[in-house]
mmCIF file of the N, C-alpha and C atoms, coordinates in Angstrom:
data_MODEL
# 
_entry.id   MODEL 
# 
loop_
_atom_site.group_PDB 
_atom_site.id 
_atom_site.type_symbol 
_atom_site.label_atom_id 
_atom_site.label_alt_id 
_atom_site.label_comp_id 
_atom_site.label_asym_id 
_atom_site.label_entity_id 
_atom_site.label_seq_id 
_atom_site.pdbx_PDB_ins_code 
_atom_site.Cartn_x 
_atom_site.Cartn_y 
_atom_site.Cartn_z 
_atom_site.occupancy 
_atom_site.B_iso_or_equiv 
_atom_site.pdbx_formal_charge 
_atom_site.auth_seq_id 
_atom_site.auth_comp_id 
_atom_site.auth_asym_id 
_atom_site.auth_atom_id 
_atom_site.pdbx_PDB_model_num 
ATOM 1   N N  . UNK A 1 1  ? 51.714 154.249 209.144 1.00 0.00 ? 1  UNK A N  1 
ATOM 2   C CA . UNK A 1 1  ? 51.397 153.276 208.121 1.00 0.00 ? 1  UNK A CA 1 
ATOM 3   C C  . UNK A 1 1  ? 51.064 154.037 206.834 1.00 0.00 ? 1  UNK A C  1 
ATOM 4   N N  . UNK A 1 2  ? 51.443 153.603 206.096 1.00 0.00 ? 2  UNK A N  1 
ATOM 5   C CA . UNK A 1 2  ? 51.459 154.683 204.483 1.00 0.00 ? 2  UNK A CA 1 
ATOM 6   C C  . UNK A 1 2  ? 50.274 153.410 203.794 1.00 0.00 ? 2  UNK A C  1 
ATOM 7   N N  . UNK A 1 3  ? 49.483 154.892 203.405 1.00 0.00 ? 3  UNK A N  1 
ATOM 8   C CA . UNK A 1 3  ? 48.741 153.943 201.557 1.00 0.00 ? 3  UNK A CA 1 
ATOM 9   C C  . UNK A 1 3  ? 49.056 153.192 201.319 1.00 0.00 ? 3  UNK A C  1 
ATOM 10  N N  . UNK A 1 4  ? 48.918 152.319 200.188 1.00 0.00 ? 4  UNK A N  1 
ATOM 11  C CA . UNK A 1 4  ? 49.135 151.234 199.216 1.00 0.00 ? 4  UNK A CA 1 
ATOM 12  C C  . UNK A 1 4  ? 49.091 151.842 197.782 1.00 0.00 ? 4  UNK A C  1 
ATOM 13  N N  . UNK A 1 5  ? 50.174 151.716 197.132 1.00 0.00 ? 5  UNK A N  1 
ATOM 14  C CA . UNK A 1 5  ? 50.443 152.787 196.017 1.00 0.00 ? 5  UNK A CA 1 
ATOM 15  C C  . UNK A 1 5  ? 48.906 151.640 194.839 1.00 0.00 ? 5  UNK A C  1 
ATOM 16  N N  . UNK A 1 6  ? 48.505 153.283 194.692 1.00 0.00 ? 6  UNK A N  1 
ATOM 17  C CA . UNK A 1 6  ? 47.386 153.228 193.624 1.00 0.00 ? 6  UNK A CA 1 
ATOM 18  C C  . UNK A 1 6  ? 47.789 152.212 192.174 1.00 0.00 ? 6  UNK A C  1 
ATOM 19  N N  . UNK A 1 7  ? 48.515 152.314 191.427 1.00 0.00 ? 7  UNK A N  1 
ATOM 20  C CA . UNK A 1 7  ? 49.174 151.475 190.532 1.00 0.00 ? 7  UNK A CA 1 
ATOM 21  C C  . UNK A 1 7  ? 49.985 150.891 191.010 1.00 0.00 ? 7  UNK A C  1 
ATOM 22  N N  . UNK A 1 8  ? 50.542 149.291 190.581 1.00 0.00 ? 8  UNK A N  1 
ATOM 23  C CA . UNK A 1 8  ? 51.346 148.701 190.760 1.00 0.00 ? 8  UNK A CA 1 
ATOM 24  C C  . UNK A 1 8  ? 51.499 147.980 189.231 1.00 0.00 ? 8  UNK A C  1 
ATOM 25  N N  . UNK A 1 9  ? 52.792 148.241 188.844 1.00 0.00 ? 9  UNK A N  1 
ATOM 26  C CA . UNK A 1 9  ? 53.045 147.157 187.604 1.00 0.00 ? 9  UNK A CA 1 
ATOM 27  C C  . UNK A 1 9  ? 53.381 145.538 187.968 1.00 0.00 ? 9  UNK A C  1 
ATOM 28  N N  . UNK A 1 10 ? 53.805 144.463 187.167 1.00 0.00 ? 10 UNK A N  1 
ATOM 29  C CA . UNK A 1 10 ? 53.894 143.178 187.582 1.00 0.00 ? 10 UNK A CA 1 
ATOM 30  C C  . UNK A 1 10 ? 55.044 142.811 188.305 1.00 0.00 ? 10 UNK A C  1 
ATOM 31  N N  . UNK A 1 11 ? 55.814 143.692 188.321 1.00 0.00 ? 11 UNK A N  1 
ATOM 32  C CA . UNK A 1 11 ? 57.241 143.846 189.373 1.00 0.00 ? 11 UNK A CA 1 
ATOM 33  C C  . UNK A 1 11 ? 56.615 144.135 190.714 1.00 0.00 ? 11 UNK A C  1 
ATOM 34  N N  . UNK A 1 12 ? 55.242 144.795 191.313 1.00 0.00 ? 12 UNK A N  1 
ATOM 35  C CA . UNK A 1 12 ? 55.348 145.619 192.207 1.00 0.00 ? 12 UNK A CA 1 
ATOM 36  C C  . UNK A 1 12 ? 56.320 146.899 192.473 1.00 0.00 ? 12 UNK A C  1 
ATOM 37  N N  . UNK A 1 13 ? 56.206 147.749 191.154 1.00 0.00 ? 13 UNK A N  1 
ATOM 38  C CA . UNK A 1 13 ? 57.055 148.891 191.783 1.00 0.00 ? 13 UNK A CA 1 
ATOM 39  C C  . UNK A 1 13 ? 55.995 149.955 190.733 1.00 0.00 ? 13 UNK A C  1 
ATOM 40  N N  . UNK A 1 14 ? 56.078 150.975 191.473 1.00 0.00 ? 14 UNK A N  1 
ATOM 41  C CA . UNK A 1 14 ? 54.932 151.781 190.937 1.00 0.00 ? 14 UNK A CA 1 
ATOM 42  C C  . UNK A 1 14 ? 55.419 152.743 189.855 1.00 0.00 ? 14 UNK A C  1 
ATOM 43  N N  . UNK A 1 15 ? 55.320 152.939 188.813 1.00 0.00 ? 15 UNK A N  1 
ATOM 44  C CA . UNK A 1 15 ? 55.888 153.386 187.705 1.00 0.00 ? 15 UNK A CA 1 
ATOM 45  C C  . UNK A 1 15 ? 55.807 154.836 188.254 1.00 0.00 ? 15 UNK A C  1 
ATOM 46  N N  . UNK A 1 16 ? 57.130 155.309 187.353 1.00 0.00 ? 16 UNK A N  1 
ATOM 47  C CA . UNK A 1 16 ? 56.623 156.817 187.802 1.00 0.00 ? 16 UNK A CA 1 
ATOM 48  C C  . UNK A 1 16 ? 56.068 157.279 186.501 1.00 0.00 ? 16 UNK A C  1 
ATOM 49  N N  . UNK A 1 17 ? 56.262 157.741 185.908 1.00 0.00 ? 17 UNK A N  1 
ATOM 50  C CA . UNK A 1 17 ? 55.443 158.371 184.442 1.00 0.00 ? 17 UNK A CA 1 
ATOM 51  C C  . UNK A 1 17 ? 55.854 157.881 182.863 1.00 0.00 ? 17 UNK A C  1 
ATOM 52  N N  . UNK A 1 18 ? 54.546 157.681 182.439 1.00 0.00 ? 18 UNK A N  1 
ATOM 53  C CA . UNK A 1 18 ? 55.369 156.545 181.388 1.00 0.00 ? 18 UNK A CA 1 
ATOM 54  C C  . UNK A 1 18 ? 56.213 157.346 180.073 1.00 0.00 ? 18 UNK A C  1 
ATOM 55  N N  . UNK A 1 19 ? 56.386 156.702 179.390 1.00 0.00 ? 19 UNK A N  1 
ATOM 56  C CA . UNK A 1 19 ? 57.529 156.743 178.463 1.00 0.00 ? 19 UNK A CA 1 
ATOM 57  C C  . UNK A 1 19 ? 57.119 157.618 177.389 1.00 0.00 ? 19 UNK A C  1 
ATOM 58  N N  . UNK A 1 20 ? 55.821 157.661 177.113 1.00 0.00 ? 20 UNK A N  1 
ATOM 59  C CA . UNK A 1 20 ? 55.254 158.450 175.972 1.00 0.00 ? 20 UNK A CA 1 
ATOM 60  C C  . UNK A 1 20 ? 55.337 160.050 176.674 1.00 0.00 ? 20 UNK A C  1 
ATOM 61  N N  . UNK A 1 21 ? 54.891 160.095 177.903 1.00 0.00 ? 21 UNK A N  1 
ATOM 62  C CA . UNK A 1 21 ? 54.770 161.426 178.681 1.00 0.00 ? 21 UNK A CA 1 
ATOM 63  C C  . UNK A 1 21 ? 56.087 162.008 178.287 1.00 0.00 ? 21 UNK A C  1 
ATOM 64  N N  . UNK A 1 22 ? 57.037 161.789 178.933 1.00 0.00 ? 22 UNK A N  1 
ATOM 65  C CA . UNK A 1 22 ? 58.581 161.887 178.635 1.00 0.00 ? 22 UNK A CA 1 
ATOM 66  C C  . UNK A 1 22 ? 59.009 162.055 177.267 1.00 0.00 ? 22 UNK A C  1 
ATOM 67  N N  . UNK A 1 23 ? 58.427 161.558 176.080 1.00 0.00 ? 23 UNK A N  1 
ATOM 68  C CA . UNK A 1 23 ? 58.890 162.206 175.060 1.00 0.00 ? 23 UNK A CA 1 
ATOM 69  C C  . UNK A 1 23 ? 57.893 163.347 174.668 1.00 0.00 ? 23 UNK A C  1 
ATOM 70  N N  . UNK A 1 24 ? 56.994 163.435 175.133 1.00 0.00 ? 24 UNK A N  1 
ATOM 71  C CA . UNK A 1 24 ? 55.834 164.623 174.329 1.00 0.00 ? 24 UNK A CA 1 
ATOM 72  C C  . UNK A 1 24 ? 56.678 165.856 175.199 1.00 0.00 ? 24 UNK A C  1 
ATOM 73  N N  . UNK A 1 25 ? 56.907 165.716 176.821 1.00 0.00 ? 25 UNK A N  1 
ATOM 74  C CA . UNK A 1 25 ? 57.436 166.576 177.089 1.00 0.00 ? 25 UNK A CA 1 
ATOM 75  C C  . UNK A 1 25 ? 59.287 167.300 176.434 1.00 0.00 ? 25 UNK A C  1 
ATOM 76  N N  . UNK A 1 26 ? 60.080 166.236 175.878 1.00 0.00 ? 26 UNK A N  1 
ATOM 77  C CA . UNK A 1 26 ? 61.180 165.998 175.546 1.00 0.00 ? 26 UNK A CA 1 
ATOM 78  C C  . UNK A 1 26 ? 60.773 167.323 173.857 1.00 0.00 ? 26 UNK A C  1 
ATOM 79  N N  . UNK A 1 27 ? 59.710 166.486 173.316 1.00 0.00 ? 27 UNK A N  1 
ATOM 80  C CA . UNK A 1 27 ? 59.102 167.046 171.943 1.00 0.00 ? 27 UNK A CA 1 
ATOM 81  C C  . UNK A 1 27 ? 58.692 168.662 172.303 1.00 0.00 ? 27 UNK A C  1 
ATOM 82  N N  . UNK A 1 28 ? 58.213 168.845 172.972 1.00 0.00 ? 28 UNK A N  1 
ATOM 83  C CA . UNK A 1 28 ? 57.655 169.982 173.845 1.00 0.00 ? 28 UNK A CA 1 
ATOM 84  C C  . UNK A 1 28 ? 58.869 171.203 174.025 1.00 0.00 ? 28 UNK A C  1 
ATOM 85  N N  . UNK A 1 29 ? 59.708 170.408 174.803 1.00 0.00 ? 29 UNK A N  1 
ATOM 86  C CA . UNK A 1 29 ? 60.957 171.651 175.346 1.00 0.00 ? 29 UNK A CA 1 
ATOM 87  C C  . UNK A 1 29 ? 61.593 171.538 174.005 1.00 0.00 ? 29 UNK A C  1 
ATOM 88  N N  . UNK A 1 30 ? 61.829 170.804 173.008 1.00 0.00 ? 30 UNK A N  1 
ATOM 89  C CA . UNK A 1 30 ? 62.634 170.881 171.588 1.00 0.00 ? 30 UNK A CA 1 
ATOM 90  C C  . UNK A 1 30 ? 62.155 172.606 170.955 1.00 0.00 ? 30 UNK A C  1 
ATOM 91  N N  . UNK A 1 31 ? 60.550 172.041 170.655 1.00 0.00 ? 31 UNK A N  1 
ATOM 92  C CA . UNK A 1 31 ? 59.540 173.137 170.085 1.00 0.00 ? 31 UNK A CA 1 
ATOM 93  C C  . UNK A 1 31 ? 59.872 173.873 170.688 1.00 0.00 ? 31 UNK A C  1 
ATOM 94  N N  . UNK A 1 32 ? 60.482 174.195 171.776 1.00 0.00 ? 32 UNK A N  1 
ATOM 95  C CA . UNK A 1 32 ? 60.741 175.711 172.141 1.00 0.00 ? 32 UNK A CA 1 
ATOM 96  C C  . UNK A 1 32 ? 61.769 176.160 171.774 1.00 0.00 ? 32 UNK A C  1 
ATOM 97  N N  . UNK A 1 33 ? 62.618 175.576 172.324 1.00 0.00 ? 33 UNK A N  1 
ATOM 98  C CA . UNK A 1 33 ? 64.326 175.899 172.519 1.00 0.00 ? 33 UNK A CA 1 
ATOM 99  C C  . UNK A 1 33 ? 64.140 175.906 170.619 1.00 0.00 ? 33 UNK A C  1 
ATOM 100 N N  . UNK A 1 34 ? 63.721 175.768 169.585 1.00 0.00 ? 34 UNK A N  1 
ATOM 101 C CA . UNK A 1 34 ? 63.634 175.683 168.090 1.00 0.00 ? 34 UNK A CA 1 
ATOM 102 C C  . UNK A 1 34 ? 63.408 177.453 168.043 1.00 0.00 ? 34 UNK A C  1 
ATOM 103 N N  . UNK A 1 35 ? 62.072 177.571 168.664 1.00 0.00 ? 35 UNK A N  1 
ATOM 104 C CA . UNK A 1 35 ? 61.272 178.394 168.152 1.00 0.00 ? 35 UNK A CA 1 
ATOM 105 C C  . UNK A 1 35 ? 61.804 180.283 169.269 1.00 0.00 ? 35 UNK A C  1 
ATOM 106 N N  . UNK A 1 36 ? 63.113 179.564 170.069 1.00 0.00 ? 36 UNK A N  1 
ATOM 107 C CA . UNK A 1 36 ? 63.740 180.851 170.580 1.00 0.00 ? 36 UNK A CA 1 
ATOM 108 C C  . UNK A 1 36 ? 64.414 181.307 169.996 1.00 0.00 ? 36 UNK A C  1 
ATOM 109 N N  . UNK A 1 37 ? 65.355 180.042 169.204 1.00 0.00 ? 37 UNK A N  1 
ATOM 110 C CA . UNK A 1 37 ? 66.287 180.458 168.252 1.00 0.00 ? 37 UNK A CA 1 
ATOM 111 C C  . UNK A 1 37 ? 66.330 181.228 166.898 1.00 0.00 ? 37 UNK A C  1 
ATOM 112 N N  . UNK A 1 38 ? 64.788 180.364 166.226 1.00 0.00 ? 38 UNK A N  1 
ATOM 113 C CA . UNK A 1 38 ? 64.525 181.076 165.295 1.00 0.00 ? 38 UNK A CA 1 
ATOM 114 C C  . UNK A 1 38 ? 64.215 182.566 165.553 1.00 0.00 ? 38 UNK A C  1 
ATOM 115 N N  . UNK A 1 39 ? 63.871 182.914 166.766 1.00 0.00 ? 39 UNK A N  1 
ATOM 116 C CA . UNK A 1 39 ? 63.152 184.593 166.963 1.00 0.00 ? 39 UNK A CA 1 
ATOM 117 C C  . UNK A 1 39 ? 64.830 185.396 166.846 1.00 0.00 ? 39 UNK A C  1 
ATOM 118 N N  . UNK A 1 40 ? 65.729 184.841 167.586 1.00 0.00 ? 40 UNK A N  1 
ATOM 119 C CA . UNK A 1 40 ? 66.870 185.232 167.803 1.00 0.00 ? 40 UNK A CA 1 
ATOM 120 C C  . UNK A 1 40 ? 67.630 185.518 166.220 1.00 0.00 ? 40 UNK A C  1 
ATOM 121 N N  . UNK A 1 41 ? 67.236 184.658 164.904 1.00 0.00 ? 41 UNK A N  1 
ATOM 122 C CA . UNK A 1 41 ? 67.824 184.770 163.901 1.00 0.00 ? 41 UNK A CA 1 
ATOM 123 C C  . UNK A 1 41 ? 67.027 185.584 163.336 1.00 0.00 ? 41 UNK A C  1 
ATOM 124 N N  . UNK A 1 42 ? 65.622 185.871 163.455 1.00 0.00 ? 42 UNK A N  1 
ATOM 125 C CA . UNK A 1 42 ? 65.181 187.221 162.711 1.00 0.00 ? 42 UNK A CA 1 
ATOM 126 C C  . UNK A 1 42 ? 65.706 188.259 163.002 1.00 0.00 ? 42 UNK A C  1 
ATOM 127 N N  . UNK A 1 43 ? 66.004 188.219 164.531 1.00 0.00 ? 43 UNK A N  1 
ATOM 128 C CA . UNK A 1 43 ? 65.978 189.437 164.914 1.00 0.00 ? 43 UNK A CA 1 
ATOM 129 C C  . UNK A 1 43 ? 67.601 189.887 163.981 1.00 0.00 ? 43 UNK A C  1 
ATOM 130 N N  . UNK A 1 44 ? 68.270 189.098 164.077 1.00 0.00 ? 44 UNK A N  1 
ATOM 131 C CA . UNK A 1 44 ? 69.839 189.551 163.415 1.00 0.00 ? 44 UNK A CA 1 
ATOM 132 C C  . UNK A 1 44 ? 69.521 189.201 161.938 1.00 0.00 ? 44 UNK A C  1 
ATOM 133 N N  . UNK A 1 45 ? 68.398 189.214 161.274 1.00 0.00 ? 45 UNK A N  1 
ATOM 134 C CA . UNK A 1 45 ? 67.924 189.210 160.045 1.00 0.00 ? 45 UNK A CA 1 
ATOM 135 C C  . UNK A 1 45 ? 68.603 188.299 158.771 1.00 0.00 ? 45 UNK A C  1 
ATOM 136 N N  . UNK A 1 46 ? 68.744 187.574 160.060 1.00 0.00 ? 46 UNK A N  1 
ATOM 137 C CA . UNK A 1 46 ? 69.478 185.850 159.190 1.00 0.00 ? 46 UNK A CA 1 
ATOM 138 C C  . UNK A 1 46 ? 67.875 184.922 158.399 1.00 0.00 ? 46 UNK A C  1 
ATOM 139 N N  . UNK A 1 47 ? 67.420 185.493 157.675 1.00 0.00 ? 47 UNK A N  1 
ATOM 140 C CA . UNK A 1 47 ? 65.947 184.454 157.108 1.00 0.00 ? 47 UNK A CA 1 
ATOM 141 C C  . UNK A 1 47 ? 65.920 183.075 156.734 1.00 0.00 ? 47 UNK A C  1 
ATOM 142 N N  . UNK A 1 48 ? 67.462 182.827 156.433 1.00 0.00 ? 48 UNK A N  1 
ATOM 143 C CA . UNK A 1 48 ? 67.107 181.596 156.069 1.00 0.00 ? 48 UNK A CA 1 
ATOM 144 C C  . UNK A 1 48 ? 67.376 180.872 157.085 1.00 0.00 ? 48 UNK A C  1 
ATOM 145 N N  . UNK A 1 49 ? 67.835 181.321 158.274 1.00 0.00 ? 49 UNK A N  1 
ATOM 146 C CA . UNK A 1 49 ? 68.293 180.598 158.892 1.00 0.00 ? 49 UNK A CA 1 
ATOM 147 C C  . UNK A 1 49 ? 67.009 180.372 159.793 1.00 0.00 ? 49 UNK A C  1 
ATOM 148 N N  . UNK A 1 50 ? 66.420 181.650 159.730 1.00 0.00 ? 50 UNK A N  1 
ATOM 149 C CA . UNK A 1 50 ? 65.046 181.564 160.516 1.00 0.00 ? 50 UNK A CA 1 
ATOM 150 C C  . UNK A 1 50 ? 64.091 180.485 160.122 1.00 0.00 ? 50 UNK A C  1 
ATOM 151 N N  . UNK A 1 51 ? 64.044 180.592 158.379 1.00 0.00 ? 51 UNK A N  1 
ATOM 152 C CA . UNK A 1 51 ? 63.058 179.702 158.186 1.00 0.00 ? 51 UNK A CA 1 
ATOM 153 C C  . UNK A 1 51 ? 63.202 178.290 158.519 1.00 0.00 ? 51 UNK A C  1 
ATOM 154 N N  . UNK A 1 52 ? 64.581 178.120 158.646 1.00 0.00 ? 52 UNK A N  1 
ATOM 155 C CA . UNK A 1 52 ? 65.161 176.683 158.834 1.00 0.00 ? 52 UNK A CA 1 
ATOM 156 C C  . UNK A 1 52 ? 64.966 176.168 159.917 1.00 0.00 ? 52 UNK A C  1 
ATOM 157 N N  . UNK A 1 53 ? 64.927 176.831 161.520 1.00 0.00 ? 53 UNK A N  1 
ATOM 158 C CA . UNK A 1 53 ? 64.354 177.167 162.646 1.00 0.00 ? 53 UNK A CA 1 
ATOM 159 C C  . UNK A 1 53 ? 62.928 176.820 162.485 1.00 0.00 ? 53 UNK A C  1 
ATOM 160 N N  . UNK A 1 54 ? 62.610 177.540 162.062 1.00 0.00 ? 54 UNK A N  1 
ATOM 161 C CA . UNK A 1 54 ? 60.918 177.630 162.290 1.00 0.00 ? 54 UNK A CA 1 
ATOM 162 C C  . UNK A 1 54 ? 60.291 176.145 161.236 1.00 0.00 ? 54 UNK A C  1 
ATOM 163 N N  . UNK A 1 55 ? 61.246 175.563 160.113 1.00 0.00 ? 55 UNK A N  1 
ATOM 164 C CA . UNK A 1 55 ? 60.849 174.246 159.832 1.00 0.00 ? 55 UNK A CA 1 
ATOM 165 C C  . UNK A 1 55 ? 60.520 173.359 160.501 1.00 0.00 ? 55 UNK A C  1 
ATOM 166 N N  . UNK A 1 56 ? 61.784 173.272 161.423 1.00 0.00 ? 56 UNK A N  1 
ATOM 167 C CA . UNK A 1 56 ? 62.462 172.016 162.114 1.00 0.00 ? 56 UNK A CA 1 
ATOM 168 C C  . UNK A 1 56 ? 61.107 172.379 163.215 1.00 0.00 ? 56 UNK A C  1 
ATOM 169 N N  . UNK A 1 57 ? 60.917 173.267 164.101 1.00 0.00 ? 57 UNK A N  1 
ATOM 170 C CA . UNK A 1 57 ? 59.825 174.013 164.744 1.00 0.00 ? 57 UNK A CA 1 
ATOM 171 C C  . UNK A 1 57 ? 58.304 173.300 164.264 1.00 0.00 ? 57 UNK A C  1 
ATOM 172 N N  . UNK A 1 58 ? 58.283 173.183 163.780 1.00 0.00 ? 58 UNK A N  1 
ATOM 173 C CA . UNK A 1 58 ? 56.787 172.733 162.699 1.00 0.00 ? 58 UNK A CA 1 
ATOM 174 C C  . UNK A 1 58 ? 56.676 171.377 163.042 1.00 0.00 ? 58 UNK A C  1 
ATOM 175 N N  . UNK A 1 59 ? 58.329 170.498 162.819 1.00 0.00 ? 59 UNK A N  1 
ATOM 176 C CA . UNK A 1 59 ? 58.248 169.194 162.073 1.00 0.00 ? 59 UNK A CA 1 
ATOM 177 C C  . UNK A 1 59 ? 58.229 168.743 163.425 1.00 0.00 ? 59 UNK A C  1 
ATOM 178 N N  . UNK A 1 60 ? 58.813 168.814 164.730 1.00 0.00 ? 60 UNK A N  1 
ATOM 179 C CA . UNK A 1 60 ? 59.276 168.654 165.766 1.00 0.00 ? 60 UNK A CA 1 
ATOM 180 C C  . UNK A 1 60 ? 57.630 168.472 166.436 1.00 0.00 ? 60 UNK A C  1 
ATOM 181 N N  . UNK A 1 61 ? 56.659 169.827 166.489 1.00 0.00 ? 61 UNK A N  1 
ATOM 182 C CA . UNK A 1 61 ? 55.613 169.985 166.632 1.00 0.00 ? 61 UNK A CA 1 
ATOM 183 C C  . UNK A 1 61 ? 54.521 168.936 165.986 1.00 0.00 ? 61 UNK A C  1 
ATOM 184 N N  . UNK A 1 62 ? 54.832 168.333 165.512 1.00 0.00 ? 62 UNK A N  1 
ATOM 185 C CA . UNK A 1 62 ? 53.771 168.105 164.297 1.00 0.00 ? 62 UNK A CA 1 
ATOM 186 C C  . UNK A 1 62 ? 54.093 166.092 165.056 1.00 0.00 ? 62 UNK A C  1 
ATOM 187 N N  . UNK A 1 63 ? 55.397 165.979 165.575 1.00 0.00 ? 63 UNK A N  1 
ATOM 188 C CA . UNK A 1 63 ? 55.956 164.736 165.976 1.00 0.00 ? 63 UNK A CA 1 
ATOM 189 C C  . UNK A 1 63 ? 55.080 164.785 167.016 1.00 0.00 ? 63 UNK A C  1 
ATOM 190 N N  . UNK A 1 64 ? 54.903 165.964 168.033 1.00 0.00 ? 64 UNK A N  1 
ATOM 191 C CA . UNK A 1 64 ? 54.127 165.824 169.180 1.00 0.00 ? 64 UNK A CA 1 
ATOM 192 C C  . UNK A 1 64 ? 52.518 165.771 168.893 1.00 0.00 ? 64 UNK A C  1 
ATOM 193 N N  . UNK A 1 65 ? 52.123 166.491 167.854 1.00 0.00 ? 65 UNK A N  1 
ATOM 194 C CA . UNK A 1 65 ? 51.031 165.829 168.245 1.00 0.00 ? 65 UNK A CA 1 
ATOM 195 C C  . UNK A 1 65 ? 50.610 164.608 168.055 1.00 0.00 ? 65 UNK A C  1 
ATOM 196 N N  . UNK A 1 66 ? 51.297 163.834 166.933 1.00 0.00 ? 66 UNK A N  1 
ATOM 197 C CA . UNK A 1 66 ? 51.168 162.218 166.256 1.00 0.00 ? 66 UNK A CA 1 
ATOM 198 C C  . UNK A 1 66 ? 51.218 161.752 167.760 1.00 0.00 ? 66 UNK A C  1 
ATOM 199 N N  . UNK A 1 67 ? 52.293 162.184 168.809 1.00 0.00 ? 67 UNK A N  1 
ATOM 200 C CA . UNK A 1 67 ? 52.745 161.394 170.137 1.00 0.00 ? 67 UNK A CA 1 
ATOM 201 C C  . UNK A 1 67 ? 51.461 161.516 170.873 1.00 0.00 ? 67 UNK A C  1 
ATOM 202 N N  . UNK A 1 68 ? 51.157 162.916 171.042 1.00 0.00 ? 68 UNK A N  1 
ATOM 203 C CA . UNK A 1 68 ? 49.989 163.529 172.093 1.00 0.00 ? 68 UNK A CA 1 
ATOM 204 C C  . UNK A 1 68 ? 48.770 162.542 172.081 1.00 0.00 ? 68 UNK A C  1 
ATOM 205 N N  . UNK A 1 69 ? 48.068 162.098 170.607 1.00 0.00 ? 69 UNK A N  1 
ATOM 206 C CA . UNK A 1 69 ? 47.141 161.702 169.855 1.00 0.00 ? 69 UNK A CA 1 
ATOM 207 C C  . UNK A 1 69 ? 47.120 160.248 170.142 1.00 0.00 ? 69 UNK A C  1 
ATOM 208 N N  . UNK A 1 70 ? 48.785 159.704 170.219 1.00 0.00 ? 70 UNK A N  1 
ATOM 209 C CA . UNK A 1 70 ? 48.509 158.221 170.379 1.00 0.00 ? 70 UNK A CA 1 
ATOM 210 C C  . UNK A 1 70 ? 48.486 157.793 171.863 1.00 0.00 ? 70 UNK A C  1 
ATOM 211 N N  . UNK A 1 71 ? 49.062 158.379 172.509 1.00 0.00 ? 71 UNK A N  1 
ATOM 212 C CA . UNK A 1 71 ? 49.222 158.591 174.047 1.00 0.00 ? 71 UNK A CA 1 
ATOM 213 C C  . UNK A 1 71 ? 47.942 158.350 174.620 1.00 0.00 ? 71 UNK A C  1 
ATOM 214 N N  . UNK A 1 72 ? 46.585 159.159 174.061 1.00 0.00 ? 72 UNK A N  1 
ATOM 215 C CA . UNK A 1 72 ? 45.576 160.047 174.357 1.00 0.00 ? 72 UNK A CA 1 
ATOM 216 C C  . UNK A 1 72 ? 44.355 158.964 173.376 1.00 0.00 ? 72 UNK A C  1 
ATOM 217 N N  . UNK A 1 73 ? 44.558 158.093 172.990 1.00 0.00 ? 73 UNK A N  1 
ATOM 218 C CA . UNK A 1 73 ? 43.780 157.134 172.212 1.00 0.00 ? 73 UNK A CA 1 
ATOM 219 C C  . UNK A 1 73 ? 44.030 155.754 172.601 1.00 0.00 ? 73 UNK A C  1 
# 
């Protein structure tokens, strides 16, 4: 005989993780995969391309925490 799932939404089906989680994490792996690339364009001493990297890096970041914050309030 199994538990009785702890949450149930009004369907009866137990959510798996909500929708905000999924983009902070989505926002999350962006900020990286941004911020590998940019290391990759210093290193071949492309700057602008770096800085352009490391913008988008910022702006991407800056989306997660607005997400993190409302998630978390």
């Amino acid at each position: 005989m199994s538990a009785p799932p702890l949450i149930v939404n009004v369907a009866g089906i137990v959510p798996t993780v909500s929708a905000s989680v999924d983009v902070n994490a989505v926002l999350n792996a962006t900020t990286c995969a941004l911020l590998i690339v940019a290391r990759v364009q210093i290193a071949r001493r492309a700057i602008t391309a770096h800085r352009a990297f490391m913008l988008a890096a910022l702006a991407v970041s800056a989306l997660f925490l607005v997400s993190y914050i409302a998630y978390h309030v």
